[in-house]
C-alpha positions as CSV (number, residue, x, y, z in Angstrom):
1,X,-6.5,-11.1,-13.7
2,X,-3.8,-11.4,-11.2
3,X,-0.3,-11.2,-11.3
4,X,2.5,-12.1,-9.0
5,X,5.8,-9.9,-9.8
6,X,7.9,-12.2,-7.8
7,X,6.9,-15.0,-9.3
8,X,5.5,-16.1,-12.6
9,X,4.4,-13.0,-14.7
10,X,1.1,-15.3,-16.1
11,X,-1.9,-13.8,-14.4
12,X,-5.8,-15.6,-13.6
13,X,-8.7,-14.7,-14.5
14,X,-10.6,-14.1,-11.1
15,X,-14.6,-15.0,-11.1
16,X,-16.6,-11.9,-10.0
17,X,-19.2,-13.0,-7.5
18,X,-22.3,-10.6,-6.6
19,X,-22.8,-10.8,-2.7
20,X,-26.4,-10.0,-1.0
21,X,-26.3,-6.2,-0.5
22,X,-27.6,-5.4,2.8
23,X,-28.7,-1.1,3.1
24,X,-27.2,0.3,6.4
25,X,-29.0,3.9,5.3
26,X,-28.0,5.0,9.2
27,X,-24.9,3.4,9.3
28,X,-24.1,5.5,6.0
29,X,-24.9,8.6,6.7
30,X,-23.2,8.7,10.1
31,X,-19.8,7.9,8.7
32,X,-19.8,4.9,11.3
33,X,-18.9,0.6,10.7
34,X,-21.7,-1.6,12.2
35,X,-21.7,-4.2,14.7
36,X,-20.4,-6.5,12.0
37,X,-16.8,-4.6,10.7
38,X,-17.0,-4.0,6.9
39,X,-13.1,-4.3,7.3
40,X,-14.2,-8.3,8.8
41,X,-16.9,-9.2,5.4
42,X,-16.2,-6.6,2.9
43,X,-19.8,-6.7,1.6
44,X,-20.8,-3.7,-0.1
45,X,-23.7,-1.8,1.0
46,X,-26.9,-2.1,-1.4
47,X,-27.9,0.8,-4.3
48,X,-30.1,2.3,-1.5
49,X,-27.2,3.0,0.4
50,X,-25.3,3.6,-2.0
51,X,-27.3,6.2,-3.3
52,X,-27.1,7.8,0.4
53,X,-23.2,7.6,-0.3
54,X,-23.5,9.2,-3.7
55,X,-25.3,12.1,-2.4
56,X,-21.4,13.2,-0.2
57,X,-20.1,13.5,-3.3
58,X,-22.7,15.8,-5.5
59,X,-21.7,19.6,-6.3
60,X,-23.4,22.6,-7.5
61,X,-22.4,23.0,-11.6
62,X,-23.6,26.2,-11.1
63,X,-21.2,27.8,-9.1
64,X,-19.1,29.6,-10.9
65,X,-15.2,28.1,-10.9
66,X,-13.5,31.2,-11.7
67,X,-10.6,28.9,-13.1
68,X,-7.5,30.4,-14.6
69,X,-3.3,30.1,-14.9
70,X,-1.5,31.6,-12.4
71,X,1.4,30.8,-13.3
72,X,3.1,29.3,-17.1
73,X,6.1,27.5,-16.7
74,X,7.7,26.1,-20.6
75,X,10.0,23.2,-19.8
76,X,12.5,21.8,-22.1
77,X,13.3,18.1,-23.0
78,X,16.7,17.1,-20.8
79,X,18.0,13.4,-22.0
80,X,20.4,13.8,-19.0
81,X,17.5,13.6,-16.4
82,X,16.9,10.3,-14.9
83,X,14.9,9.5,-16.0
84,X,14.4,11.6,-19.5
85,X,12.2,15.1,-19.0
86,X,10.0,15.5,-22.2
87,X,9.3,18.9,-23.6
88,X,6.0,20.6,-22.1
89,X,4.2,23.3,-21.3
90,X,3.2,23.3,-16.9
91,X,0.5,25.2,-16.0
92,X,-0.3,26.1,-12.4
93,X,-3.8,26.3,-12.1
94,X,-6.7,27.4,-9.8
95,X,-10.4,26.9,-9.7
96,X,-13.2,27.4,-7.3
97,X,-14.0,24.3,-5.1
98,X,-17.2,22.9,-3.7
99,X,-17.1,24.7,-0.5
100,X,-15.8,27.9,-2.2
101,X,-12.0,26.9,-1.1
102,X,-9.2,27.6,-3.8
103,X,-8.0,24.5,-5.2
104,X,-4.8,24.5,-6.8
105,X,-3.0,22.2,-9.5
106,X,-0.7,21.7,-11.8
107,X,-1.6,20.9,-15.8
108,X,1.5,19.9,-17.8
109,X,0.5,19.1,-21.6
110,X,3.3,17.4,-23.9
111,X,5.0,19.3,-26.9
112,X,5.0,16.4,-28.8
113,X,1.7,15.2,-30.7
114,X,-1.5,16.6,-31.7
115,X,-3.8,17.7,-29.3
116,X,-6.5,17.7,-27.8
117,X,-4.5,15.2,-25.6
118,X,-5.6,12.5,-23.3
119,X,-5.5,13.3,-19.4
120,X,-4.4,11.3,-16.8
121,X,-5.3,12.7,-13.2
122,X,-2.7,12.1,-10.4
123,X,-3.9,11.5,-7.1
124,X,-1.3,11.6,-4.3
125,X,-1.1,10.2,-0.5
126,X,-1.6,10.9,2.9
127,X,0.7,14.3,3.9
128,X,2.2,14.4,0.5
129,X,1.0,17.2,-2.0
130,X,0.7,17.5,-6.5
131,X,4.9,17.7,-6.1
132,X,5.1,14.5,-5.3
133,X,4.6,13.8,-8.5
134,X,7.8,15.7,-9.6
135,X,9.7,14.1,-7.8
136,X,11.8,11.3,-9.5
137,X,12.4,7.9,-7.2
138,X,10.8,9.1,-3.8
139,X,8.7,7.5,-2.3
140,X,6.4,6.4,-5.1
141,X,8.5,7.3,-7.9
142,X,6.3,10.3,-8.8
143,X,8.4,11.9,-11.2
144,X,8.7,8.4,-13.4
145,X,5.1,8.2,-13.7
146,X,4.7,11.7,-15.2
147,X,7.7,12.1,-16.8
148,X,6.5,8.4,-18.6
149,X,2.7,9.5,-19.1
150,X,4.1,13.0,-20.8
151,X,6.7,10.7,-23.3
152,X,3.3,8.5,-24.0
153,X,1.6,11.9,-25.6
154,X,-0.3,12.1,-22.4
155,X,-1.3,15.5,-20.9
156,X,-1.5,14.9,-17.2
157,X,-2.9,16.9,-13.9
158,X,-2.0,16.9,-10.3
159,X,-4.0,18.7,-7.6
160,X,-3.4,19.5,-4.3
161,X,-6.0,17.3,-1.8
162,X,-8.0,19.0,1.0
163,X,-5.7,20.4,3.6
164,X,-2.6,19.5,1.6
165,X,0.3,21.3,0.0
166,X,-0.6,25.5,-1.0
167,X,-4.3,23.8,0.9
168,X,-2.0,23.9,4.2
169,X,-3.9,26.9,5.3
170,X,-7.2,25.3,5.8
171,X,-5.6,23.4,8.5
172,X,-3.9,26.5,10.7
173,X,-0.7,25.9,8.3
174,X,-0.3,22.7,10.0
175,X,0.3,19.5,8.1
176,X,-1.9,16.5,8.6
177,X,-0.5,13.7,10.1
178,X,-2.0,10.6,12.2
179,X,0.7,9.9,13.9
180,X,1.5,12.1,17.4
181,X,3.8,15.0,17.4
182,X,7.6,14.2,18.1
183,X,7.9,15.3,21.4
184,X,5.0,13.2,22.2
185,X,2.0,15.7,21.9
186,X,-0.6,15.2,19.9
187,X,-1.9,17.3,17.6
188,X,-6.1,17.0,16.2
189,X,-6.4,17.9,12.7
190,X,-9.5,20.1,12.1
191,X,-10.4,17.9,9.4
192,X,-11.2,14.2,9.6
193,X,-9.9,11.7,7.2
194,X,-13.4,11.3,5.5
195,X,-14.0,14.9,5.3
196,X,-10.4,15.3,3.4
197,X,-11.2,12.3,1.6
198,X,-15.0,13.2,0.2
199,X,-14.1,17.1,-0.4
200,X,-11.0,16.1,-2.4
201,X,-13.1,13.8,-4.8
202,X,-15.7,16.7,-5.2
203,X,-13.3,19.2,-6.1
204,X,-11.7,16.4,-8.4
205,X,-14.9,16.3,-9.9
206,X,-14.8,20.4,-10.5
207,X,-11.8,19.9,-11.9
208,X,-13.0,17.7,-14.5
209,X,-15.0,20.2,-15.2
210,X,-11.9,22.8,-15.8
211,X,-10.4,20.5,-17.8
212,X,-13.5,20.9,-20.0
213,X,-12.8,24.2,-20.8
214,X,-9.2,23.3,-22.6
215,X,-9.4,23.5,-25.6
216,X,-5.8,21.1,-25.3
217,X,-7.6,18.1,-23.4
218,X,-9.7,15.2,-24.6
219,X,-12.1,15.2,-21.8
220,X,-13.3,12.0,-23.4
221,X,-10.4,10.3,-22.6
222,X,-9.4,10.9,-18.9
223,X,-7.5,8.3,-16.9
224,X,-6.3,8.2,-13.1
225,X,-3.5,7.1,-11.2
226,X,-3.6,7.4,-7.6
227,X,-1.5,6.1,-4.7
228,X,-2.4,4.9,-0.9
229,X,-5.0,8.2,0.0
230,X,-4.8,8.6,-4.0
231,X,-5.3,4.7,-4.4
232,X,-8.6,5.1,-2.2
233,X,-10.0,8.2,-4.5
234,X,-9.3,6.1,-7.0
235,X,-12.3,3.9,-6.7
236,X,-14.5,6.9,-5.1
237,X,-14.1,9.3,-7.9
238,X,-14.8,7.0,-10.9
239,X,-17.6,5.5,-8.6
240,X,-19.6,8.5,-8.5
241,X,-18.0,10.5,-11.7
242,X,-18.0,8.6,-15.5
243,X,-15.7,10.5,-17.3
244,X,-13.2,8.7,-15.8
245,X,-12.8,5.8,-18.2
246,X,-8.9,4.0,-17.1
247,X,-7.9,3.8,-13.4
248,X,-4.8,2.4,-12.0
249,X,-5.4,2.2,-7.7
250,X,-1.7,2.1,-5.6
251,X,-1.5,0.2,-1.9
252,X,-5.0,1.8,-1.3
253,X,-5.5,1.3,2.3
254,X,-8.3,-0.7,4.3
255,X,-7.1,-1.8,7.3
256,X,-6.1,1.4,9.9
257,X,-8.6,3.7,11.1
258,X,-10.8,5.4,9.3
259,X,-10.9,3.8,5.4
260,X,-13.3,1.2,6.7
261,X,-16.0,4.0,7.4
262,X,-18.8,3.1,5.1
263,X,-19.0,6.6,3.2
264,X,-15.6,6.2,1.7
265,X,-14.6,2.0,2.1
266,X,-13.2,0.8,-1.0
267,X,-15.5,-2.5,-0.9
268,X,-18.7,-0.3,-1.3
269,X,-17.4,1.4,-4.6
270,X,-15.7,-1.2,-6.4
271,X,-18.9,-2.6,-7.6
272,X,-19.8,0.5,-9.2
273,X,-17.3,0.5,-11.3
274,X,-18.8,-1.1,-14.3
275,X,-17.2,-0.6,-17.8
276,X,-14.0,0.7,-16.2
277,X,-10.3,-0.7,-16.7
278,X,-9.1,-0.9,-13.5
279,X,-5.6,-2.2,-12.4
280,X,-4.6,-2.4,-8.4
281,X,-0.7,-2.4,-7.9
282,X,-0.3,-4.2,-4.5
283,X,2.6,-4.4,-1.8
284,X,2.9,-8.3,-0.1
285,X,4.4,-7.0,3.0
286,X,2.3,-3.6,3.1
287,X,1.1,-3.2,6.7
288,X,-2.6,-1.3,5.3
289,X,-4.2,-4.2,4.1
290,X,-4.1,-8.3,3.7
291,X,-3.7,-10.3,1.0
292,X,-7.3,-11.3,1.5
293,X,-8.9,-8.2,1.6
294,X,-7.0,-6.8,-1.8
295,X,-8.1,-9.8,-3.3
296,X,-11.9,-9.3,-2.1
297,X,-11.9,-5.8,-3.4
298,X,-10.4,-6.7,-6.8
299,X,-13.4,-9.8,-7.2
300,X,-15.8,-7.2,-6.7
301,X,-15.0,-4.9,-9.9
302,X,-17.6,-5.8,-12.4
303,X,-15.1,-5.4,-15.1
304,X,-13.8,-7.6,-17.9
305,X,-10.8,-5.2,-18.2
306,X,-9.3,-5.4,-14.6
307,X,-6.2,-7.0,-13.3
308,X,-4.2,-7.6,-10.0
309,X,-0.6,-7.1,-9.7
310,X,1.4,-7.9,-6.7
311,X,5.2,-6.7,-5.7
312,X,7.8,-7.8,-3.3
313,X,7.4,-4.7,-1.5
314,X,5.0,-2.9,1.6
315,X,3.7,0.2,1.2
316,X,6.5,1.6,-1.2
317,X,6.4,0.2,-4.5
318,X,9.3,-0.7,-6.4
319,X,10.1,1.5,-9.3
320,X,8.6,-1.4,-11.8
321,X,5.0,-0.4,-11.4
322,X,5.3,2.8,-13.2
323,X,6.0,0.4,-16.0
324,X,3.2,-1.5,-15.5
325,X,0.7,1.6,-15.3
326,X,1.6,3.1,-18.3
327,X,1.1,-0.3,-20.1
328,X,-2.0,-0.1,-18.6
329,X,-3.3,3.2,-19.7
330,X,-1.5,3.1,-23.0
331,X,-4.0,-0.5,-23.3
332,X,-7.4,1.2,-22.5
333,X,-7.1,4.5,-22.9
């Protein structure tokens, strides 16, 4: 289904059509686009290659993931916040990741309701960090998704991505950025987009297992809300993980360097995300991706349960789609 918020609200049901799959095993494992640009056809790779794919994103269960609180922070319900901060309990966590890097995050669990509590997982963006999401308005209205996830009886958990936020150390304490320095110097990162992009899913994955280990969370009810970098892991993670059951995908990006790379392009998960509730919330004017190639990526969700919604807006969202995510998540999950 999609839906124009500038417009009428009715939404259409769009056809899902099966493309020929074509295996580029090379292609895949190199990281690298062919002669014909996925970003040009969008055609998902076949399960050969996908299975190539799959293997960047498979862990070790067995190493140990030392997870505990480091910090507990009670917070009290404030009706004068804008908006309203429900009652719950924040802990900052910290588990072992894949490559042995600490991962850190935050798990904030309502006062209100029973547990075990559904999760929902917040993925943030490129350069931002698991604060984003407390922070209300901003630049995607962080703090008004958790803030309404918490009032829904949702526990919800934010972690910091490869190379971002308290991760600033594993790039010399210097934040990633793709555009050049200021004074007109540019600066490498000692990580690549895809490596930031594949490790963060794999330590999402680890923490999916932490979350198994409290007592407070319904691990069969997890959820995901990510936005642009975020909006991208949302179709990677659930791809290659199933106990991710409702996902809501933010201005993911296709269209500037990098996302197109075959090991983490949007097109080539989508179709693996059978069974899955999926809802896109998309910018009109947003300079990462056309029209056309948003709507490609939404035909190829082999899901019954997946709808399209598009704002007057580019890459920022207007404060509306928190309202439309939590109607989402409150739907499926």
């Amino acid at each position: 289904m999609t839906a124009d918020r500038s417009n009428s609200p009715d939404g259409k049901r769009s056809v899902l059509k099966y493309p020929q799959y074509v295996p580029f095993v090379l292609m895949v494992l190199l990281g690298t686009a062919t002669s014909e640009p996925a970003t040009e056809s969008l055609s998902p790779v076949g399960e050969e290659a996908f299975e190539a794919i799959r293997s960047f994103y498979d862990y070790d269960k067995d190493i140990p993931l030392d997870g505990r609180i480091v910090e507990r922070k009670e917070i009290e319900a404030d009706s004068q916040e804008s908006p309203p901060q429900p009652a719950s309990t924040r802990d900052k966590i910290v588990f072992r990741g894949v490559r042995g890097f600490w991962v850190p995050g935050y798990l904030e669990i309502p006062k209100t309701g029973e547990p075990p509590y559904p999760v929902v997982l917040l993925l943030h963006g490129w350069s931002g960090d698991k604060d984003s999401w407390y922070q209300d308005g901003g630049y995607i209205s962080g703090g008004n998704m958790r803030k309404a996830l918490l009032a829904g009886g949702y526990a919800v958990c934010a972690l910091d991505a490869a190379a971002h936020g308290d991760r600033i150390a594993e790039n010399d304490y210097a934040p990633v950025n793709i555009y050049n320095a200021t004074d007109g110097t540019a600066r490498k990162n000692y990580h690549t987009l895809m490596d930031i992009l594949v490790q963060s899913v794999r330590d999402y994955r680890r923490g999916l297992d932490y979350l198994e280990t409290r007592p407070e969370i319904d691990s069969s009810r997890v959820g995901l809300v990510g936005y642009s970098m975020g909006g991208n892991q949302a179709f990677l993670l659930p791809a290659v993980d199933e106990r991710v059951k409702v996902i809501v995908s933010c201005v993911v990006p296709s269209d500037v360097g990098g996302w197109d790379m075959a090991g983490v392009a949007t097109h080539n998960f989508a179709p693996r995300l059978e069974g899955r509730a999926v809802l896109m919330c998309m910018g009109k004017e947003d300079g990462f991706y056309t029209h056309e190639k948003a709507e490609r990526i939404h035909e190829l969700i082999p899901s019954e349960e997946k709808s399209l919604i598009w704002y007057e807006a580019g890459h920022k969202l207007p404060v509306d789609w928190v309202a439309d995510a939590l109607s989402w998540i409150e739907d499926h999950l």
